[in-house]
C-alpha positions in Angstrom: 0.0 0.0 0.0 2.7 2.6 0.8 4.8 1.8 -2.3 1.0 2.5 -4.2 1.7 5.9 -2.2 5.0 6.4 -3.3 3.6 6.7 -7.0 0.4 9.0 -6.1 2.0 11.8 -3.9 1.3 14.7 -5.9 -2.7 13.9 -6.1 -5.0 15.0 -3.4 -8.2 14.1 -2.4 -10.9 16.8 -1.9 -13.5 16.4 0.9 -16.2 19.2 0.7 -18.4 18.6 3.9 -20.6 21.5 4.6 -19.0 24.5 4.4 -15.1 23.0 5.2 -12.8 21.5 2.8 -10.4 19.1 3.9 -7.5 18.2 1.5 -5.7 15.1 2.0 -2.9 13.3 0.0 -3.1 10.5 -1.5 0.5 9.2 0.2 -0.9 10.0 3.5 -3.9 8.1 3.1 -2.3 5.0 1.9 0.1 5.2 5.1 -2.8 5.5 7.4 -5.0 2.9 5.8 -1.7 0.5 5.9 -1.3 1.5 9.3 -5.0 -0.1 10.0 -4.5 -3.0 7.9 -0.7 -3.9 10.1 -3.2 -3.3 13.3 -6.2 -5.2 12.1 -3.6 -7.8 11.3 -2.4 -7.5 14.6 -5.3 -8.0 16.0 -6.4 -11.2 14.3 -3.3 -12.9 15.5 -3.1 -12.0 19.2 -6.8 -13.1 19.4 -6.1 -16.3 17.4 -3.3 -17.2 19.6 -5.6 -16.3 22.6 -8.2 -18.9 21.4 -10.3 -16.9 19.4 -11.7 -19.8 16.6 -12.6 -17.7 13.5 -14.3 -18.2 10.7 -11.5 -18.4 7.4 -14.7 -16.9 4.8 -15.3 -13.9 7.3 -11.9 -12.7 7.2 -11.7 -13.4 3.5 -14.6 -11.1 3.1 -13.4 -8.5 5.4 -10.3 -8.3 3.5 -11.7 -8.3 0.0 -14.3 -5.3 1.0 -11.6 -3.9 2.5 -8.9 -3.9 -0.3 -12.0 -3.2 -3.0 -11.2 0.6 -2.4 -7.8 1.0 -3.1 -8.0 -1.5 -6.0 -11.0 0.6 -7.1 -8.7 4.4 -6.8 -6.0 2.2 -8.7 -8.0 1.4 -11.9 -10.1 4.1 -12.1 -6.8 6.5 -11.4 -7.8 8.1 -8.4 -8.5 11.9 -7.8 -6.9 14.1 -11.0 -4.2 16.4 -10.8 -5.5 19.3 -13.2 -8.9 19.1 -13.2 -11.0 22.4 -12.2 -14.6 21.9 -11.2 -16.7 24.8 -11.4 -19.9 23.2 -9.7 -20.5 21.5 -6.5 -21.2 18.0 -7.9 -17.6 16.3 -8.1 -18.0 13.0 -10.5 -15.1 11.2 -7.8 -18.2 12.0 -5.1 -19.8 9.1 -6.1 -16.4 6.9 -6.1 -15.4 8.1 -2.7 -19.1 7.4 -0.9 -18.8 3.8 -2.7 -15.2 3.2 -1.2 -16.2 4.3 2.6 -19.1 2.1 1.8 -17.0 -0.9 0.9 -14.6 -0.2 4.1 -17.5 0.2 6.7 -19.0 -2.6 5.7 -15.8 -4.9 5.8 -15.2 -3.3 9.4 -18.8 -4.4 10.4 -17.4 -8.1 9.1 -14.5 -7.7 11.3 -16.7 -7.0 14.3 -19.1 -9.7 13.8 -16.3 -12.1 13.3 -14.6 -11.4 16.2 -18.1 -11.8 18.5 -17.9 -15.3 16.6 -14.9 -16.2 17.3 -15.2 -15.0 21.4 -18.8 -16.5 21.4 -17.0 -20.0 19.9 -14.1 -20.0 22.4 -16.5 -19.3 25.2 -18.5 -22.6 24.3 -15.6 -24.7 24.9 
């Protein structure tokens, strides 16, 4: 994910919410989202090697919804460099909403698998 980074660092990622614009690079936000997947990592081995049985197609899922996103800004190039939009309405809008989609959803997976796997070490 960071080496993705490496080769996006000039392109930014503009977040109109309400009246506040928040500008984000591209590098940054593929060192914080590999940041989460080193700690969601983490976090599926220190409860594995606690006891925590979980199930293989859960985290399989989590981590296909979860990589969709970046795969998704890779193909479809990610925000442009030169491009100047003179309305509200932002055609990468609908891109970005679909990505947070795709994350929130695979993070809903990770919770529900890890009540599965404490609910299936508890039934020992």
């Amino acid at each position: 994910m960071i080496l993705i980074g490496f080769s996006n660092q000039n392109k930014v990622i503009d977040i109109n919410f309400h009246d506040t614009y928040f500008v984000i690079s591209q590098f940054y936000l593929y060192v914080i989202v590999s940041i989460g997947f080193a700690l969601i990592g983490l976090i599926y081995y220190l409860l594995e090697k606690i006891g925590f049985k979980f199930f293989v197609v859960l985290i399989l899922v989590h981590f296909i919804l979860f990589i969709i996103p970046f795969f998704n800004n890779i193909i479809i190039g990610g925000p442009k460099d030169d491009v100047y939009y003179t309305n509200t309405s932002y055609p990468d809008d609908s891109i970005l909403f679909a990505n947070i989609f795709f994350i929130l959803i695979g993070l809903i997976i990770f919770l529900i698998n890890i009540l599965i796997g404490y609910k299936r070490r508890t039934s020992r």
